[in-house]
ROMAR-290443 format. One record per residue (C-alpha): residue number from 1; x, y, z. Coordinates in steps of 0.001 Angstrom, whole numbers. Layout:
% ROMAR-290443
num  px  py  pz
NUM  X  Y  Z
...
//
This chain:
% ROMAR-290443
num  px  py  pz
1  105980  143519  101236
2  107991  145613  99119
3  110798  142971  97969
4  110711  142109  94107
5  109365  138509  93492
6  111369  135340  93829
7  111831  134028  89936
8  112651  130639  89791
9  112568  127689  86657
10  111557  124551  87323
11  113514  121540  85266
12  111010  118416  84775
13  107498  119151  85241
14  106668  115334  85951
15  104622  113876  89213
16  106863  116327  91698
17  107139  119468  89639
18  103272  119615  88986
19  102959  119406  92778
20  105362  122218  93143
21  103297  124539  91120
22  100027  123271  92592
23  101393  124139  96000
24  103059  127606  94581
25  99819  128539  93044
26  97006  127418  95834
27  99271  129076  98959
28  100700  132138  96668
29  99874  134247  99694
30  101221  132000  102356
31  104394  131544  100882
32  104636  135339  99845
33  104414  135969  104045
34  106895  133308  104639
35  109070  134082  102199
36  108907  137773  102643
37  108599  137851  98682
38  106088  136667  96120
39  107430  133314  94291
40  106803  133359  90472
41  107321  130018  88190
42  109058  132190  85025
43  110145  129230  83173
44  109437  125549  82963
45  111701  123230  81104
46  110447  120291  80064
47  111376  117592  77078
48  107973  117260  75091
49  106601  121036  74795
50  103801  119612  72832
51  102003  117936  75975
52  99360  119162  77994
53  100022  119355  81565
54  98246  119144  84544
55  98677  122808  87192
56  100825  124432  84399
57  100637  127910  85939
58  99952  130432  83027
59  101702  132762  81372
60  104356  130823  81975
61  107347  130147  79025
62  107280  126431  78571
63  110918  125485  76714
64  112670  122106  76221
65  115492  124494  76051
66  118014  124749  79278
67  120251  127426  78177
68  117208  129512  78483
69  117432  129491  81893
70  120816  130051  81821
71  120821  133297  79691
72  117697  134531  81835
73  119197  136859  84502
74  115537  137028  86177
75  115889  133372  87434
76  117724  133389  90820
77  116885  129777  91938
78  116659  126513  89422
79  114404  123969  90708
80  116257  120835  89068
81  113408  118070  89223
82  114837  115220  87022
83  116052  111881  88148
84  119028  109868  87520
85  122618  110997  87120
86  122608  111957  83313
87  121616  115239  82334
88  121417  116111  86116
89  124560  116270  86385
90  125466  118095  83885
91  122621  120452  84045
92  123330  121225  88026
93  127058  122037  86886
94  126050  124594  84295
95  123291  125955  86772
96  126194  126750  89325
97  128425  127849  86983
98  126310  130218  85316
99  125104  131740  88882
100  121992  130074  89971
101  121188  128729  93184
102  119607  125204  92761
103  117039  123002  94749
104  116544  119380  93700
105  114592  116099  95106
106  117227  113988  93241
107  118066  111461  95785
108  120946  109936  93395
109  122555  112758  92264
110  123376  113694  96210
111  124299  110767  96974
112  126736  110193  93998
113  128234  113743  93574
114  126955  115538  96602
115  130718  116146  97461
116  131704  117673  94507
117  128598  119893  93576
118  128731  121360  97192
119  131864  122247  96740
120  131436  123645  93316
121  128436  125593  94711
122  130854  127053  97903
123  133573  128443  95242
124  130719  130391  93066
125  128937  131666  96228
126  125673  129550  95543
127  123772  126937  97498
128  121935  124281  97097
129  119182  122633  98504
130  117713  119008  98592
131  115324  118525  101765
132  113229  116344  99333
133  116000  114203  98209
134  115657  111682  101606
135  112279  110978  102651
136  110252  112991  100875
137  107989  115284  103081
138  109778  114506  105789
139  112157  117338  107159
140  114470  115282  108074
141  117533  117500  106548
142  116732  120026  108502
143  116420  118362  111444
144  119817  116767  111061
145  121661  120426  110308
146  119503  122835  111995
147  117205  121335  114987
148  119844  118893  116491
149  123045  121016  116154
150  123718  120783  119763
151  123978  116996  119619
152  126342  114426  118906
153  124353  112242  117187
154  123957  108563  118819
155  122024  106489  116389
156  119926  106896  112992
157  117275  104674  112695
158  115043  104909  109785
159  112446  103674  107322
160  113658  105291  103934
161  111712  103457  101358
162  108075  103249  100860
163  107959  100093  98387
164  109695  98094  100755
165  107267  99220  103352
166  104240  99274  101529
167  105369  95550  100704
168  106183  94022  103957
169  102870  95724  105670
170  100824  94159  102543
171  102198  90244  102996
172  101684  90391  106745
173  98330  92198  107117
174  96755  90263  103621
175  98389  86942  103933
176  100182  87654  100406
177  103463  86142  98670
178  106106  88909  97928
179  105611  88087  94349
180  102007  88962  94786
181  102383  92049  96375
182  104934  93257  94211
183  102579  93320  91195
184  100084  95389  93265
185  102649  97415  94603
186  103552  98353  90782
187  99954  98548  89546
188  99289  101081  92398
189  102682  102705  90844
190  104579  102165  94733
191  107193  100688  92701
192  108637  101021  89275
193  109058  98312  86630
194  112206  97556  87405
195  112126  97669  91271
196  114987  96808  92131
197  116798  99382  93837
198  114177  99601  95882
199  113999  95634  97111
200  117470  95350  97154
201  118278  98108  100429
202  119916  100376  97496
203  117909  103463  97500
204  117345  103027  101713
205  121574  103156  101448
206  122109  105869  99249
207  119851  107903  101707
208  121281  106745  104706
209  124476  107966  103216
210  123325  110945  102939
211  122354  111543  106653
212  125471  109762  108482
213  127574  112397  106147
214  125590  115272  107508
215  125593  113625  111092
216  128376  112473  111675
217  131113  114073  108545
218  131512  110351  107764
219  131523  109321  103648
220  129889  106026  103558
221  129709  104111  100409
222  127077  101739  99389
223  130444  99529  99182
224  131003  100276  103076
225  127083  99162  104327
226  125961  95791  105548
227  123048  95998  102766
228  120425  93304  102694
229  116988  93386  100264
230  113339  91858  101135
231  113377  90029  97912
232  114395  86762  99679
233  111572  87184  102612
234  108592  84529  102607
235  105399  85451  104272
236  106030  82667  106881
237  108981  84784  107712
238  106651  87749  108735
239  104349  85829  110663
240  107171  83497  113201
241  108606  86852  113759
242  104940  88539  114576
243  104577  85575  116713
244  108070  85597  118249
245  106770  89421  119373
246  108441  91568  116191
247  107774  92806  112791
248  109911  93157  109852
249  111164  96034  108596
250  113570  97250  106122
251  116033  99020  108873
252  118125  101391  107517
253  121098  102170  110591
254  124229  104667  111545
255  125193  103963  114869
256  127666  105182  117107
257  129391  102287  118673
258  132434  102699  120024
259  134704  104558  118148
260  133882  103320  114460
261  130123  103625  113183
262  127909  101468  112501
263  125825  101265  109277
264  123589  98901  108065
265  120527  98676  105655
266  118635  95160  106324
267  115339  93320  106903
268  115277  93437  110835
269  113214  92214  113370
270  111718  95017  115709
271  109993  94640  118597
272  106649  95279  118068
273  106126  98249  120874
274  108608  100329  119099
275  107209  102855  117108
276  109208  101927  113810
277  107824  98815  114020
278  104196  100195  113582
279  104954  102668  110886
280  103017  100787  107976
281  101995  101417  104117
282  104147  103578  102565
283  105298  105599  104970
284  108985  106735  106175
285  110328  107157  109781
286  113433  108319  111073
287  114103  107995  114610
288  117545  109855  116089
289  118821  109749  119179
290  120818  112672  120545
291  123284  112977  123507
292  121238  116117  124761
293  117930  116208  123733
294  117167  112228  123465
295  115408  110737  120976
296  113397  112494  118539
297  111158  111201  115956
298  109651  111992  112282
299  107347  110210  110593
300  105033  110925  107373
301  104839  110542  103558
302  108113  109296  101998
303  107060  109863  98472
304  104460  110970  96642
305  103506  114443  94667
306  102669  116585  97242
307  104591  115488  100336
308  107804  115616  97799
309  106655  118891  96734
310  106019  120095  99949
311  109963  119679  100736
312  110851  121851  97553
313  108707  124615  98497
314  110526  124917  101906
315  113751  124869  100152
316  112484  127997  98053
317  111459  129402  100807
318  114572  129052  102821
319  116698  130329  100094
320  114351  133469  99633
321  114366  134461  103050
322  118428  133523  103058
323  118481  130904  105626
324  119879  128468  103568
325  123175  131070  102725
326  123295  130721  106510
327  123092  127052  106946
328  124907  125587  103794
329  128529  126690  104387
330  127992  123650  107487
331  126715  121195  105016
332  129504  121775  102324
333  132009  121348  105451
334  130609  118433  106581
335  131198  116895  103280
336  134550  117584  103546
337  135593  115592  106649
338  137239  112471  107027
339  134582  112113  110305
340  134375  108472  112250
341  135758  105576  110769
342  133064  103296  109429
343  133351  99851  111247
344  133735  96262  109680
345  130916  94917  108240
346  132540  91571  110141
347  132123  93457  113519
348  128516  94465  113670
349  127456  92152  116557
350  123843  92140  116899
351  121601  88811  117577
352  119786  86884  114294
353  116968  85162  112968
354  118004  82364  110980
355  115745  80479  108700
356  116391  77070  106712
357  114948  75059  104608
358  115791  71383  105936
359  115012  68049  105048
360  112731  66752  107920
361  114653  63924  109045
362  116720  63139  112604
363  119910  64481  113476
364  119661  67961  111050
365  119517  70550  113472
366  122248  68346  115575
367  124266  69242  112375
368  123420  72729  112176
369  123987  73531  115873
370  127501  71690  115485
371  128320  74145  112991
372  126731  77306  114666
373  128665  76112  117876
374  131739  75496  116803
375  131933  79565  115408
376  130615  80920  118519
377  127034  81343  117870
378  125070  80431  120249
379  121119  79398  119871
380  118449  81180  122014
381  115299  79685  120794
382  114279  76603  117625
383  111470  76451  115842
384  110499  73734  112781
385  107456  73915  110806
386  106487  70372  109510
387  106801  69587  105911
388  103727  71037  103621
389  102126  69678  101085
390  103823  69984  97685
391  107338  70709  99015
392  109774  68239  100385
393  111241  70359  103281
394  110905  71686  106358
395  111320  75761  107783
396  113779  75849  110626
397  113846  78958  112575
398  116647  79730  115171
399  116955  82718  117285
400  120924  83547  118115
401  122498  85039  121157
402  124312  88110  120015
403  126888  87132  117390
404  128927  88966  114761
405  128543  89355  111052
406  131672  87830  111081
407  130895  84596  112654
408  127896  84029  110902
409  129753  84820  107264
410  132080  82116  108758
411  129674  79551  109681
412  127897  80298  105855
413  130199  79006  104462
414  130046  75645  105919
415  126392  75459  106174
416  126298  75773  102610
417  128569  72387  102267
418  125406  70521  104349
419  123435  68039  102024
420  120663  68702  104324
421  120014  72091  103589
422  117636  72674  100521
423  117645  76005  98543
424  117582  79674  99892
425  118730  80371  103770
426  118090  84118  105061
427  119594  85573  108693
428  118522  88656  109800
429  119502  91200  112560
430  117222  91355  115613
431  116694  95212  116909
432  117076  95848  120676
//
């Protein structure tokens, strides 16, 4: 091995850059093999200087200072390990600018200004990497752009956020209220204060995003996705569908379906034989289905220090033995392309679970069925849970025939007028 070392900074030494130089340092001569080249940490940039840190490798210039990377023509590779949009931004523009190759786990920052940056980082000859930025230790990036290049991709199917997981898996196995597991999903830190892009579908969409652009060349906007949260799921939900043969998962879709796409984040009921239905805890899964090979499946640690870390290290590793100069020209071009046109959120035609809250008195599903009929839905299977002590309604579950989005958005709107219908009503779509 006669190659000089890899230098590299590392931007944010939180949870995922600690795990970076744990891995870096434990399998130094591992990664030397792989990479064909030792891997030295030069610089770490960090906001507090002051504060001891845990797998700090030493010798190692700590700096809150990031023009110091900048002017430091040793560093060929930034590993940018902030969140958010702002500094990142900025700070991956002045990396590219200045010369360096970046990696980064910064799921937002692709999904918001992937475009762009990859196209800054084609015109100054640099590349960047961001296995980590989609489900964690997972390589599902390189699956999409390396493995599976001699596909036409068929169908994504995924499970791209832990907290959602980790949330539905608690209520159904424990018997909990969302509410409940929610707090233990934050004291166990699954889920930050303010969860909400992860209960809403956001962060499941802005990944999703990223792999229908690399699979199929299609932009898709969060604007563009049928997007649907867990926040309005009751346990009871969970358990008619367990009984009804299906568990509920946070389904994040790209579909090929004629010739538009289909895409779709949303609470979905699975069939319980299918292997995303029994991926549980925190875990991720993505499932795709190819026109050659068939369907191919990866499943593992969404999140978390090392599994996150893990992914950066391969990028490093891939840019110091130069197969990402090979394989990023196809990433920047697939952000380019127009690619399929999305379809209507109106014409995604699956069937539904349907649950009400009813007054439990005669004639109200007669009213409900009226309404369902008269748009085109029609009703597979009923189920009504007697009124419980303390509340003064019923559940009412119906299973549809295949419908559209459409219909049902249709049909909303005059369900909502009914007097017999008490507070919150949830549909969701019912996986093949």
């Amino acid at each position: 091995m006669t190659a000089d070392p890899l230098q590299i900074a590392l931007v944010g030494f939180g949870t995922v850059g600690s795990g970076v130089a744990r891995i870096l340092t434990d399998q130094a001569a591992s990664i030397a093999r792989r990479a064909g080249r030792q891997v030295q940490i030069r610089r770490v940039v960090v906001r507090d200087t002051a504060r001891a840190r845990d797998y700090m490798p030493a010798g190692v210039e700590v700096t809150d200072d990031i023009q110091s990377v900048i002017d430091d023509d040793q560093i060929s590779l930034v590993v940018q390990l902030i969140g958010g949009l702002s500094p990142a931004r900025e700070y991956m523009t002045r990396f590219l600018d200045a010369g360096r190759d970046v990696v980064t786990a910064n799921k937002a920052l692709i999904y918001e200004c992937g475009r762009e940056l990859f196209e800054q980082a084609a015109r100054q000859g640099r590349t960047i990497g961001f296995e980590a930025a989609v489900a964690g230790g997972i390589p599902v990036i390189a699956a999409v752009t390396q493995s599976l290049t001699g596909n036409q991709v068929q169908s994504i199917e995924a499970i791209l956020n832990g907290t959602s997981n980790f949330i539905l898996t608690q209520m159904l196995n424990h018997g909990q209220s969302y509410e409940d597991v929610l707090k233990e999903a934050q004291a166990l830190g699954y889920a930050e204060a303010d969860p909400a892009m992860d209960v809403d579908g956001t962060d499941a969409a802005q990944k999703l995003s990223i792999l229908t652009q690399l699979a199929y060349s299609t932009r898709v906007t969060l604007q563009s996705i049928v997007q649907q949260g867990i926040d309005g799921l009751e346990l009871l939900d969970l358990q008619v569908a367990q009984e009804l043969g299906y568990k509920i998962k946070l389904l994040a879709t790209s579909r090929l379906n004629g010739d538009g796409l289909e895409v779709s984040v949303q609470p979905t009921l699975i069939p319980r034989h299918r292997t995303l239905a029994q991926i549980d805890g925190a875990d991720n899964i993505v499932s795709i289905l190819g026109d050659a090979v068939g369907r191919t499946t990866y499943s593992g640690a969404g999140a978390g220090q090392l599994p996150t870390a893990s992914a950066v290290v391969a990028d490093i590793v891939d840019f110091a033995t130069g197969r990402t100069a090979v394989t990023f020209p196809s990433i920047v071009d697939a952000s380019q392309q127009t690619g399929i046109a999305i379809q209507p959120k109106e014409a995604l035609q699956r069937r539904f679970y349907l649950r009400f809250h009813v007054e439990d008195r005669p004639h109200v599903l007669a009213d409900i069925a009226d309404i369902l009929g008269r748009h085109g839905i029609s009703i597979l299977s009923v189920r009504q849970d007697a009124r419980r002590d303390g509340h003064d309604y019923a559940r009412l579950v119906i299973m549809t025939h295949q419908t559209t989005e459409g219909c049902l958005a249709d049909a909303d709107v005059e369900l909502a007028r009914l007097e017999c219908i008490k507070g919150t009503s949830i549909r969701l779509p019912v996986a093949e």
